[in-house]
C-alpha positions, 0 to 999 in steps of 0.5 A: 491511480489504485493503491493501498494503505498501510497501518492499522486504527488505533483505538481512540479513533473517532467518526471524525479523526482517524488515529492511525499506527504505522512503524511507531508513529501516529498519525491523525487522519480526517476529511478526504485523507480518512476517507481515502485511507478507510477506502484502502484499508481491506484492498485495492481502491482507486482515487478519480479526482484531482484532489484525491490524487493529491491527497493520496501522494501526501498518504504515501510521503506519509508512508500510509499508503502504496501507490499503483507504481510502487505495487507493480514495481513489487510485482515486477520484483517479485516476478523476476525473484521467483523466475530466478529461483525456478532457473537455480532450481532447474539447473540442480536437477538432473534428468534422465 
């Protein structure tokens, strides 16, 4: 499963806690959760055992990260949008 985290470090961050800031909130974050997080900071990771895909779920009812269902339903959204938008588009122009 790949995902993404969401949220950015907060100052007062420790090589033990990891005090992370999303939509207001402030959450504290250590272990394989930390671990997790840090890995999808700058990109697309991807959790391998069954105890990281568990951890990973508990990240996202946090909202601290999008899971690989979430992002291609995005992709899926945006896809149809810019279609949509190049048909409205066609159909204004005249041709010659």
């Amino acid at each position: 499963m790949i995902y993404l985290s969401k949220g950015i470090v907060k100052e007062n961050s420790t090589e033990h806690l990891l005090q992370v800031a999303r939509c207001g909130q402030e959450y504290s974050l250590s272990g394989e959760q930390a671990v997790l997080w840090l890995n999808g900071r700058f990109g697309f990771s991807e959790v391998k055992t069954e105890s990281e895909k568990r951890t990973l779920k508990h990240l996202a009812r946090m909202g601290l990260a999008e899971t690989e269902q979430k992002i291609l339903m995005w992709q899926d959204t945006e896809s149809s949008h810019s279609v949509f938008a190049a048909r409205q588009s066609m159909q204004n122009q005249r041709f010659f």
